[in-house]
C-alpha positions as CSV (number, residue, x, y, z in Angstrom):
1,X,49.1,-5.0,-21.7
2,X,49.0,-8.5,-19.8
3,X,47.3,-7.4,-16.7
4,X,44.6,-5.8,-19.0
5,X,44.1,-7.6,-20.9
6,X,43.9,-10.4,-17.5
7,X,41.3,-8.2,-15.8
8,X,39.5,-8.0,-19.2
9,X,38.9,-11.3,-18.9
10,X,38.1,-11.9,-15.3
11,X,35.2,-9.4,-15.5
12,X,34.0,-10.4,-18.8
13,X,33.4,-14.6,-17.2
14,X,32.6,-12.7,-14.1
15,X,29.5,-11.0,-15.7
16,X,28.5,-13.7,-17.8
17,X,28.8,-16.3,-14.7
18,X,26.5,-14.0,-13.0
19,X,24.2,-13.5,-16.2
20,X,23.9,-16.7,-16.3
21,X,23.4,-17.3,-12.2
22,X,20.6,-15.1,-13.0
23,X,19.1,-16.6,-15.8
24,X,19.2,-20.0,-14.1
25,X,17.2,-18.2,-10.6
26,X,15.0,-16.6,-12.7
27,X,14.1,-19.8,-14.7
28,X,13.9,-21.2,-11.2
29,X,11.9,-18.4,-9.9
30,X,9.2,-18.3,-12.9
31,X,8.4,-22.1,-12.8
32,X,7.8,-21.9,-9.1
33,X,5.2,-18.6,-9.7
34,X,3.3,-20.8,-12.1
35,X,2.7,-24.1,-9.8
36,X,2.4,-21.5,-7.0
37,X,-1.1,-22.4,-4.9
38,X,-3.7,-19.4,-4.2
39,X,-6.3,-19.5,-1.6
40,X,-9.2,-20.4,-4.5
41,X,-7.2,-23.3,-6.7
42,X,-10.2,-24.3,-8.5
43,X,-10.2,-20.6,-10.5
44,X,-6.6,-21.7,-12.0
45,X,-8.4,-24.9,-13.6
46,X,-11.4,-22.5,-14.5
47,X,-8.9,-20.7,-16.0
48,X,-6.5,-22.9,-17.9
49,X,-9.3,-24.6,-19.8
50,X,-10.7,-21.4,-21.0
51,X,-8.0,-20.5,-22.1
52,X,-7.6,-23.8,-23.8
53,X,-11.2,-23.6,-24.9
54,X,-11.0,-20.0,-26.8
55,X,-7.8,-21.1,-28.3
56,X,-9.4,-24.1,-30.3
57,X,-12.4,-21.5,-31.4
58,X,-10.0,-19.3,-32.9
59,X,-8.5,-22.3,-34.2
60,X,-11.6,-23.2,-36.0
61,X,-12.0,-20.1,-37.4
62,X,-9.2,-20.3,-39.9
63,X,-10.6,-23.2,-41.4
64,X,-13.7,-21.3,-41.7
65,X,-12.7,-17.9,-43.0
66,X,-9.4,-18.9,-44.8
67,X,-10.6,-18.5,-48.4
68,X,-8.1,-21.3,-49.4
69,X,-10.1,-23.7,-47.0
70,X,-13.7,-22.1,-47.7
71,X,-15.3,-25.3,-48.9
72,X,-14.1,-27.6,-45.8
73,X,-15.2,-24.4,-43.6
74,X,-18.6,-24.4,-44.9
75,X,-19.0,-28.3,-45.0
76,X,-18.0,-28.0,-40.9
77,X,-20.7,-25.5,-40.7
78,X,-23.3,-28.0,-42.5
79,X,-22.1,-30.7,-40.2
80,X,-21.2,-28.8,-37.0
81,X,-21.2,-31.7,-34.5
82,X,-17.9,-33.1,-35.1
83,X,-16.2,-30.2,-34.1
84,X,-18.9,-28.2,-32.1
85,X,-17.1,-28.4,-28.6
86,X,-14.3,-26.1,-31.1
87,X,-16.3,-24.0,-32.5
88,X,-18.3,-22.7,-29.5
89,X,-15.1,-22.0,-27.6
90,X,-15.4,-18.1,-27.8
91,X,-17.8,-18.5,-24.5
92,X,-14.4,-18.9,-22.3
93,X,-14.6,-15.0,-22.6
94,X,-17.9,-14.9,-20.4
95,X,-16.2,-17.6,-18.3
96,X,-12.9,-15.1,-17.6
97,X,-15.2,-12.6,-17.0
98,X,-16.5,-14.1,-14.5
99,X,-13.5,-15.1,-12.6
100,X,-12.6,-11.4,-13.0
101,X,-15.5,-10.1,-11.2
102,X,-15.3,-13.1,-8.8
103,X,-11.8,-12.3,-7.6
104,X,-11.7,-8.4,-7.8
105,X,-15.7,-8.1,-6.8
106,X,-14.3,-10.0,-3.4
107,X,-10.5,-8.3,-2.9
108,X,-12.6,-5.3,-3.0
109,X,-15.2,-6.2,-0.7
110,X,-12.8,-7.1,1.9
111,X,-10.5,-4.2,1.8
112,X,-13.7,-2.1,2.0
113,X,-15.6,-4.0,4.6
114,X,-12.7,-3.9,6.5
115,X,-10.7,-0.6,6.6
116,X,-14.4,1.5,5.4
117,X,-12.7,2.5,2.3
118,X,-10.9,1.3,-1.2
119,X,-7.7,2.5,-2.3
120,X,-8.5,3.4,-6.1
121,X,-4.6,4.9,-6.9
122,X,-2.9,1.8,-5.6
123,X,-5.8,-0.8,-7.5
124,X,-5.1,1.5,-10.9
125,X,-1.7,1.1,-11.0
126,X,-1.6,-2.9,-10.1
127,X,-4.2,-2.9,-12.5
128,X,-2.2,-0.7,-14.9
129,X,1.4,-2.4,-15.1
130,X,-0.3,-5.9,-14.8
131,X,-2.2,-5.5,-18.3
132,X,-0.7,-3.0,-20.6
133,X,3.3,-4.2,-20.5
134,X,1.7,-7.9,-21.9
135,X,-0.7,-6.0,-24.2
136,X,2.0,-3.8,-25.6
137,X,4.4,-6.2,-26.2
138,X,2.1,-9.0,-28.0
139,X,1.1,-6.2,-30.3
140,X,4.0,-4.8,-31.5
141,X,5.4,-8.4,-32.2
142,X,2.0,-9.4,-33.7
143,X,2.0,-6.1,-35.7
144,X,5.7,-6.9,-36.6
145,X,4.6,-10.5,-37.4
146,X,1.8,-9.3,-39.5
147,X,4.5,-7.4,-41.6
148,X,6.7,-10.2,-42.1
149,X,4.5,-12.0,-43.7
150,X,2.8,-9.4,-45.7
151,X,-0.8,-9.9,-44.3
152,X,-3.3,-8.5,-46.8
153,X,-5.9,-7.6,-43.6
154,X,-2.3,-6.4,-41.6
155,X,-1.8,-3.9,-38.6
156,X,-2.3,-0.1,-40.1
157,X,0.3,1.7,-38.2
158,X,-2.1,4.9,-38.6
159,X,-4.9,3.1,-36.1
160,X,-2.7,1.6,-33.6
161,X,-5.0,3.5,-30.6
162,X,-7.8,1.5,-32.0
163,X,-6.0,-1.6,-30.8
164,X,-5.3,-0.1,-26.9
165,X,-8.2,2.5,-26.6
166,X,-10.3,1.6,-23.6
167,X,-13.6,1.8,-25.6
168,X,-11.9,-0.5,-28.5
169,X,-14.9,-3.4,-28.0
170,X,-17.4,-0.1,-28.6
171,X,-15.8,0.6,-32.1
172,X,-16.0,-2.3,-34.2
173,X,-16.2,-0.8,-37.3
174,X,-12.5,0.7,-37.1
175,X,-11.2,-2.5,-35.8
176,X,-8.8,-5.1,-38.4
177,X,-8.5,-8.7,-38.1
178,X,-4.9,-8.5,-36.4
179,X,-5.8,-6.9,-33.3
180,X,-9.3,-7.8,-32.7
181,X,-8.8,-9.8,-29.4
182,X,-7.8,-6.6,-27.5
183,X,-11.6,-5.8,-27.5
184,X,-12.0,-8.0,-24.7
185,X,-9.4,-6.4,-22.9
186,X,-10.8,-2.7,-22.9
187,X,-14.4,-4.3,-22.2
188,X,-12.7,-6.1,-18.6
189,X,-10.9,-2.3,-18.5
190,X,-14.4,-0.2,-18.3
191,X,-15.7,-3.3,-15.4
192,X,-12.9,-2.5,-13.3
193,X,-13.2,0.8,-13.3
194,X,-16.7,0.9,-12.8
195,X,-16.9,-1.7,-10.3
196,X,-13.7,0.9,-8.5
197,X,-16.2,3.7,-8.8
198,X,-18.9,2.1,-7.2
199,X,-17.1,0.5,-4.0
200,X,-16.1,4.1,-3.7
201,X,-19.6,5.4,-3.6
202,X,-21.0,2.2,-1.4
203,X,-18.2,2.4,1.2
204,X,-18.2,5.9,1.2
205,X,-21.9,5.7,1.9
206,X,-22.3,3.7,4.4
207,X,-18.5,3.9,6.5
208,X,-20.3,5.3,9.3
209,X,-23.4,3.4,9.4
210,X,-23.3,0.9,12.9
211,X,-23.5,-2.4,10.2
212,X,-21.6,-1.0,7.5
213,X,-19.8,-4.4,5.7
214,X,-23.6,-6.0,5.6
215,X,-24.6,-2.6,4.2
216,X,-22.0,-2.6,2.0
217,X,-22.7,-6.5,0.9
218,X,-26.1,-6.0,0.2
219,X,-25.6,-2.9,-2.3
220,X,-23.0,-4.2,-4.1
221,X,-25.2,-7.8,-4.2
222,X,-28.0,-5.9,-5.3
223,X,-25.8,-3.8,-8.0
224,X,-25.0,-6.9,-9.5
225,X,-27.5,-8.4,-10.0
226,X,-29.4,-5.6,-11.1
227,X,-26.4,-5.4,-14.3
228,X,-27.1,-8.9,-14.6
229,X,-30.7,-8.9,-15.3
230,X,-30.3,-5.3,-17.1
231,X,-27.8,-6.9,-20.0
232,X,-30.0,-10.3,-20.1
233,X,-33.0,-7.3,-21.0
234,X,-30.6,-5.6,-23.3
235,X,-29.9,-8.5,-25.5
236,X,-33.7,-9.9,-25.2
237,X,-34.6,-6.7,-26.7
238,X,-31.9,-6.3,-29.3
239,X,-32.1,-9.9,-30.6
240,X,-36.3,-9.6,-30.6
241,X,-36.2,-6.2,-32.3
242,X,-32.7,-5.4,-34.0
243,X,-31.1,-8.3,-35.2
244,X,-33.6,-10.5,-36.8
245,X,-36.3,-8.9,-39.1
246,X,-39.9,-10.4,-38.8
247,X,-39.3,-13.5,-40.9
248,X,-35.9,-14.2,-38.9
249,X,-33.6,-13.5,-41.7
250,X,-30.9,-11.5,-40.1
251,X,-29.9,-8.3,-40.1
252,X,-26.9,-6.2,-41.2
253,X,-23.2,-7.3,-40.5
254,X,-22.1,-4.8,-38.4
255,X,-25.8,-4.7,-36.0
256,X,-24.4,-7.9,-35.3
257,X,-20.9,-7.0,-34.4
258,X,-22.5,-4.5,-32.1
259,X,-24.8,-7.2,-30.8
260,X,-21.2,-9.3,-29.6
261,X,-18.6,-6.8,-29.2
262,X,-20.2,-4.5,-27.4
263,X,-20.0,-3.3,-23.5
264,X,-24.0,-3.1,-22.5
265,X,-24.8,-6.9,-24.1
266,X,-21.3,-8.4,-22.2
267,X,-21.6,-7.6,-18.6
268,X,-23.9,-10.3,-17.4
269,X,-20.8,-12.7,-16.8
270,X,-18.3,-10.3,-14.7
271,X,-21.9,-8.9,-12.8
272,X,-23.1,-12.4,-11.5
273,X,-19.2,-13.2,-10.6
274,X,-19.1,-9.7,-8.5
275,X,-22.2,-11.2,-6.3
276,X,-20.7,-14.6,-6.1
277,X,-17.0,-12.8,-5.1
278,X,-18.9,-10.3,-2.5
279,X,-21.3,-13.0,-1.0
280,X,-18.0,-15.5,-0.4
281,X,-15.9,-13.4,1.5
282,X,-19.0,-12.0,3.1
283,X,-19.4,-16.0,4.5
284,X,-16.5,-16.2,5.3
285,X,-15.7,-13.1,7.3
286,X,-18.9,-13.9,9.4
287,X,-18.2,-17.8,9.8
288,X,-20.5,-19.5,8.1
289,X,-18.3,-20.9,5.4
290,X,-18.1,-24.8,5.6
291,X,-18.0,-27.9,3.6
292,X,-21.8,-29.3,3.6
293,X,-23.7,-31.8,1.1
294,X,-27.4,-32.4,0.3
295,X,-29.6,-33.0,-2.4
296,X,-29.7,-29.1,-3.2
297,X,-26.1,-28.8,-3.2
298,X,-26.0,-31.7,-5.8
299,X,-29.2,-30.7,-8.1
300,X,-27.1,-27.3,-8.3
301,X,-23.8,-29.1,-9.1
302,X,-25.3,-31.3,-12.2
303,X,-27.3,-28.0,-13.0
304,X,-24.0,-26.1,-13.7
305,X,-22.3,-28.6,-15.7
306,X,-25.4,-29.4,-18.0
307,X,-25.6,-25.8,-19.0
308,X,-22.1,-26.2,-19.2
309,X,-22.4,-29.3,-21.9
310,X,-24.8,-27.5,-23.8
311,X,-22.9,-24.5,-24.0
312,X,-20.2,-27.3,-25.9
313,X,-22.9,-28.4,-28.6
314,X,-25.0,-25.4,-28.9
315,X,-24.7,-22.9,-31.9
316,X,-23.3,-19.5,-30.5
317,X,-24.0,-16.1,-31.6
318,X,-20.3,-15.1,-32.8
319,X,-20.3,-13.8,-36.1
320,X,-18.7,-16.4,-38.1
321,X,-22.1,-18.1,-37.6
322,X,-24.1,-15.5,-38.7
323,X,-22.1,-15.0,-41.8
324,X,-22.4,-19.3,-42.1
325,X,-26.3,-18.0,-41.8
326,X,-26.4,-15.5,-44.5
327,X,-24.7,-18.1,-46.6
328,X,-26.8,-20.7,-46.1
329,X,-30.1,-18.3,-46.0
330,X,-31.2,-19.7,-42.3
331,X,-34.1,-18.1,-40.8
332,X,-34.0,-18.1,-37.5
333,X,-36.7,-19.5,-35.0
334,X,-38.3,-17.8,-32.3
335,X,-36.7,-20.7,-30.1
336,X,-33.5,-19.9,-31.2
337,X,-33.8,-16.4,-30.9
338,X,-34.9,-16.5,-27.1
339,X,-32.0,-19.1,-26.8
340,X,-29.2,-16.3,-28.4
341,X,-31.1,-13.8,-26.1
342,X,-30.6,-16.2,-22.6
343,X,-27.5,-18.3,-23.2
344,X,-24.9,-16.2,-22.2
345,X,-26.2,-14.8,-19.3
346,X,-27.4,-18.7,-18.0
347,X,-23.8,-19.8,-19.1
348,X,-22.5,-16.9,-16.8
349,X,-24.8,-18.5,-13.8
350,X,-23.7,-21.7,-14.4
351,X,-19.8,-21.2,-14.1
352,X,-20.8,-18.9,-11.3
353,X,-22.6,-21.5,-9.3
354,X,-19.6,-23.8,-10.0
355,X,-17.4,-21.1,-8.4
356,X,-19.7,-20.5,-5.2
357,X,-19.7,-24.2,-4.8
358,X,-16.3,-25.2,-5.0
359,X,-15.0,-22.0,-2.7
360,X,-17.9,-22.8,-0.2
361,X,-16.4,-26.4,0.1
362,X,-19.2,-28.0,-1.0
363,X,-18.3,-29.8,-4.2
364,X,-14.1,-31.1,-3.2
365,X,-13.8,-33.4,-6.0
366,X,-14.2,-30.5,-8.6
367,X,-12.3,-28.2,-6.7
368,X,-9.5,-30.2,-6.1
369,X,-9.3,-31.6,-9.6
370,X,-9.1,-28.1,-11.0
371,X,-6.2,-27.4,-8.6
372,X,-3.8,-30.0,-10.3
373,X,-0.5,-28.2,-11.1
374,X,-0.9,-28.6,-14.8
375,X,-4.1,-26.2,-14.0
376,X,-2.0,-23.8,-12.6
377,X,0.5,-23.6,-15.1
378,X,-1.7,-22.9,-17.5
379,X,-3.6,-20.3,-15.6
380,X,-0.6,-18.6,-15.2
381,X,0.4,-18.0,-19.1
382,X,-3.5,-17.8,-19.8
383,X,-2.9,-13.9,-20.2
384,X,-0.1,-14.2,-22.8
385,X,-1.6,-17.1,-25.1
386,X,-4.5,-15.6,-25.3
387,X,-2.4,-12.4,-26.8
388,X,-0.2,-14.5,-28.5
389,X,-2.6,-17.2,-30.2
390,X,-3.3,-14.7,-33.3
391,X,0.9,-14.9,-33.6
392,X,0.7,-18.9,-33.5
393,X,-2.1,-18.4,-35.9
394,X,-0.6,-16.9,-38.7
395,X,2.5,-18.3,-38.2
396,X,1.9,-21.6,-37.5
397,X,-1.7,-23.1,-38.6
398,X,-2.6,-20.2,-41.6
399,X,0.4,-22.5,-43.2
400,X,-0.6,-25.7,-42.4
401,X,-4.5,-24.9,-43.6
402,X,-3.0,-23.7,-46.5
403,X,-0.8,-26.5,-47.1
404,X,-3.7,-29.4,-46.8
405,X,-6.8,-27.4,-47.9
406,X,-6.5,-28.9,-51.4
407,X,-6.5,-32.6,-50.4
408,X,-9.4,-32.2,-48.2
409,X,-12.4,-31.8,-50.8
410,X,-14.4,-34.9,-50.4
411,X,-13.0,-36.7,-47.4
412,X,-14.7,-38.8,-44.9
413,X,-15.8,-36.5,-41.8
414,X,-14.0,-37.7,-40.0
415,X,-10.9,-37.3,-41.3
416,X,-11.7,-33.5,-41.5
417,X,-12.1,-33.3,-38.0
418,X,-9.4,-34.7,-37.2
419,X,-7.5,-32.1,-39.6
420,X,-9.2,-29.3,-38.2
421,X,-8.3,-30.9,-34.1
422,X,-4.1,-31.1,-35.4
423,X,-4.7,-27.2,-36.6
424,X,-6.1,-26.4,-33.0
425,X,-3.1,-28.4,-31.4
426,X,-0.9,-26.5,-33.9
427,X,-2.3,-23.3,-32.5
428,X,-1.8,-24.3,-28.6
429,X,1.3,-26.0,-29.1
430,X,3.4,-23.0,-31.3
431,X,1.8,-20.4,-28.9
432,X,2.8,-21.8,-25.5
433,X,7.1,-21.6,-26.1
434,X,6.1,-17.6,-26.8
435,X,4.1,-17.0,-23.7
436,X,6.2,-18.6,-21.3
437,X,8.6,-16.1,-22.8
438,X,6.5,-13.3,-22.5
439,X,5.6,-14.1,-18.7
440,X,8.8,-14.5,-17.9
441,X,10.3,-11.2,-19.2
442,X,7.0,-8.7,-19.7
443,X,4.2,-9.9,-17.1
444,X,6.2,-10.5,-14.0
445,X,8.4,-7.7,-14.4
446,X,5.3,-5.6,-15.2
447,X,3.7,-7.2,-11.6
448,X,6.8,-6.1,-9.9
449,X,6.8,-2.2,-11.4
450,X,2.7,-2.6,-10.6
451,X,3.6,-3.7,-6.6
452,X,6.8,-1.0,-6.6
453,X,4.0,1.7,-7.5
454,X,1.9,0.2,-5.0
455,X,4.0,0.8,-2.7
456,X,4.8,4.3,-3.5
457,X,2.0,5.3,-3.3
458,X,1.4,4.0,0.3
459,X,1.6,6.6,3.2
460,X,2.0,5.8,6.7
461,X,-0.7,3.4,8.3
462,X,-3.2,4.9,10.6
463,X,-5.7,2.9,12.6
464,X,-9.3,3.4,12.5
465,X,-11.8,3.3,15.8
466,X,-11.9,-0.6,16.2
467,X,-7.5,-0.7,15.9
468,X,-7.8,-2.3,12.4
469,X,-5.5,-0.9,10.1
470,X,-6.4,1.6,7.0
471,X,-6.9,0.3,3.7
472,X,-3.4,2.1,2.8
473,X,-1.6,0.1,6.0
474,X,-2.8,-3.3,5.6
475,X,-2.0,-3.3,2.0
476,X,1.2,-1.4,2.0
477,X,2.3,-4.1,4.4
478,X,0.7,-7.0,2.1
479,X,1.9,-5.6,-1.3
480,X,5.0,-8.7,-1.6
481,X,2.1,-10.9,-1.5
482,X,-0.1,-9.2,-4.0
483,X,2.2,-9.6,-7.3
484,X,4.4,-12.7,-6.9
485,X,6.8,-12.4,-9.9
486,X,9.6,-9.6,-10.1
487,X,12.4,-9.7,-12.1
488,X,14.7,-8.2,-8.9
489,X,13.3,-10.0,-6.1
490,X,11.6,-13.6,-7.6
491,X,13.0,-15.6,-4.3
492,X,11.8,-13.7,-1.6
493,X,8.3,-12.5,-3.2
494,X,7.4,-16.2,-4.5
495,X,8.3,-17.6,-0.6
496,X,6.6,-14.9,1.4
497,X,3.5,-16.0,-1.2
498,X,4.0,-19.3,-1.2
499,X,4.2,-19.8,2.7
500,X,1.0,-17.7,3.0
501,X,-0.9,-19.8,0.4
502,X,-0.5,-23.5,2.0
503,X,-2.7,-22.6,4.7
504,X,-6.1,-24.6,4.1
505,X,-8.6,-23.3,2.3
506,X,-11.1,-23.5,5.8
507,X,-8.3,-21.7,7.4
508,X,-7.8,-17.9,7.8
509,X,-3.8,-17.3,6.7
510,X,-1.4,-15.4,9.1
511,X,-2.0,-12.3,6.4
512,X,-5.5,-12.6,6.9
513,X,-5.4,-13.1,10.9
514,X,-2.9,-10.3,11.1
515,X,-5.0,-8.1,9.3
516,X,-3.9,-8.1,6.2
517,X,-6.8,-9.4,4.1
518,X,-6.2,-7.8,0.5
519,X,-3.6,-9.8,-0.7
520,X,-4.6,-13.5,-1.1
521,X,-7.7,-12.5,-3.7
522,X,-5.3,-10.0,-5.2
523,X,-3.0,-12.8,-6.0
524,X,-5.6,-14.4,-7.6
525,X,-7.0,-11.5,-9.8
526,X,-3.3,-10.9,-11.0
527,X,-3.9,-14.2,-13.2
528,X,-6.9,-13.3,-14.4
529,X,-6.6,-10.7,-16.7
530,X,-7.7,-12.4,-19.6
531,X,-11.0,-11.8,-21.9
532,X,-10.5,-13.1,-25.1
């Protein structure tokens, strides 16, 4: 009985010594995947304050449609400048898209410039396991939250495809209050799939044309920026002819959830980041990246971040304003309707000249100042606050609304807006603990299963008529670089990533010199999976 009860015990501290050993590397392991530097640092500071930004919209938003609060809502309406910079936060989606089309538009461009081909298996299933683990999770626990406590406008168990369909944004009419983020997911879902489809068709095209990567620049330049003038015609003509009547009194509800949900009147953003993504790499394949100044250079820089201001003060076009405008009974200008028409599409150029800038070198201060560590930690858990802010939401701020709603009929302004700023710090603040728990135990290991399958599906490298490797060679061999977070392997992936991403940014990296050219943007793109 003694020795039994002795080995008992030995393995029992042995397992939980090594449980533990393991929680501490992985602990160890995650915190050095967020501060981990990419080739383009800058797009982790994009990033982070997006995410940041869309989190105080929604944060406004309970203030505004919480029926408890429905008198302070509408009094922040009527006012609008005190918390303005708030409200107008839903336009971090257009910025996330285009860091999407920025990072994949380029890793795409160089696998297919290089090899003459695209590997669509091997992007599906990265793309796969690095969104729908996160997605799944979030929703179950924000269906489960939504049960606990008792939400009137709940989770329907009966539509739960609604909420992970791929055409989700397209259906707006099925869609309920606690799942109404994923519609930016699906819409990021069709763009990859279509931008896929046409590096297929482009490289296929031209792989045996004498010039074939300047071929292959120039149609997928052209492609989008053709989708980017197409949606800016799109929502000219629906907000001249649809969504307005002749006096500017608008329309029905739903034409104007079609007008913001859905896929044709959205793309502008991830289109104009696609030519910014292609045309980098382009530059810098051919040599003619570098770090130069000029009056140009700074006319476009102060350009960018005046659109970018104005973004902050402007009224949007979400729909909580235009159900503040049916309120009210605005009529809407002719001004103002061109404005809804071109803002989001000149918002999109804006961040998009930012990005060109900073990864051509020419605008240093911004770019480093948006590669700060704190930047990259919160690029990092972008993905799983923004599917975890509707969690904090009702758990966290819905109560505390609820709780001071009464006291704040007839208060100074100022007072409100500072009630309103302590609900959007609520929101941030009660999110964060959740995402850095879903990062560390749903998106990395999904990364991980996403590189494993990656890696199945690789076959032996073959090389093509100049001795450069195939698409499936050179990114079988880069795969440990691609998604930097497992839950078997943290150490070595986060080294092998880390070593490769301290070269300088004016600097080719030994991946990249060695022919291995799809990783570095890759690595990027895994943490930027976010639309809100």
């Amino acid at each position: 009985f003694g020795p039994r009860v002795y080995a008992a015990s030995y393995l029992s501290l042995s397992l939980a010594s090594s449980s533990a050993m393991g929680l501490r590397a992985a602990v160890r392991e995650t915190s050095a995947s967020l501060i981990r530097r990419q080739e383009y640092g800058f797009c982790d500071g994009i990033r982070g304050l997006a995410m940041l930004w869309v989190c105080a919209h929604h944060g406004v938003l309970v203030f505004v449609n919480l029926p408890a609060a429905a008198t302070s809502g509408r009094r922040l309406m009527n006012s609008w400048w005190p918390f303005a910079p708030f409200a107008t936060g839903e336009a971090g989606v257009d910025v996330f898209l285009v860091l999407s089309g920025f990072l994949i538009g380029g890793a795409l461009y160089r696998e297919a410039s290089r090899s003459g081909q695209v590997a669509p298996g091997r992007f599906l299933c990265r793309r796969f396991f690095r969104i729908l683990p996160s997605l799944a999770s979030t929703g179950a626990l924000t269906i489960a939250v939504a049960a606990a406590l008792r939400d009137p406008q709940g989770c329907p168990l009966d539509g739960w495809y609604k909420y992970y369909f791929i055409f989700d944004n397209n259906l707006t009419s099925g869609l309920t209050s606690c799942a109404l983020h994923t519609w930016s997911v699906s819409l990021e879902i069709q763009l990859y799939v279509v931008t896929l489809l046409v590096f297929l068709l482009f490289s296929s095209a031209s792989r045996h044309l004498q010039q074939k990567a300047q071929v292959l620049r120039r149609c997928m330049t052209a492609f989008g920026v053709l989708g980017w003038v197409a949606c800016l015609a799109a929502r000219l003509w629906f907000v001249m002819t649809v969504l307005f009547d002749d006096q500017g009194v608008p329309g029905d509800e739903m034409v104007w959830y079609t007008y913001y949900f859905t896929t044709p009147f959205r793309i502008a953003p991830f289109m104009i980041g696609l030519v910014v993504g292609t045309e980098v790499v382009a530059r810098k394949e051919r040599g003619l990246a570098g770090a130069s100044g000029g009056r140009v250079v700074g006319l476009a820089l102060a350009t960018s971040l005046l659109v970018l201001t104005c973004t902050c003060l402007l009224y949007p076009d979400n729909p909580f304003v235009f159900k503040w405008m049916v309120q009210e009974g605005v009529k809407v200008t002719m001004l103002q309707r061109l404005r809804m028409a071109f803002w989001r599409p000149l918002l999109s150029l804006a961040v998009a000249v930012l990005i060109f800038l900073c990864a051509e070198g020419h605008a240093p201060r911004v770019a480093d100042a948006l590669a700060k560590p704190a930047c990259r930690v919160l690029a990092g858990l972008s993905y799983s606050m923004y599917l975890l802010q509707h969690v904090g939401q009702r758990a966290i701020e819905e109560p505390y609304v609820r709780a001071v709603a009464a006291s704040l009929d007839g208060v100074p302004l100022w007072l409100l807006a500072l009630t309103v700023y302590g609900g959007v710090a609520l929101i941030i603040l009660g999110t964060a603990p959740l995402a850095l728990l879903n990062y560390a135990l749903v998106e990395c290991p999904g990364i991980h299963a996403g590189r494993r399958c990656a890696e199945l599906l690789s076959q032996p490298g073959r090389q093509t008529e100049g001795g450069a490797p195939t698409g499936k060679s050179f990114e079988h061999r880069g795969s440990a670089a691609l998604e930097v977070c497992s839950s078997s392997g943290y150490t070595a992936a986060c080294r092998e990533t880390n070593a490769s991403e301290s070269a300088p940014n004016d600097a080719p990296s030994p991946e990249l010199a060695g022919g291995d050219y799809s990783g570095r943007l890759t690595a990027g793109a895994e943490r930027c999976h976010l639309a809100v």
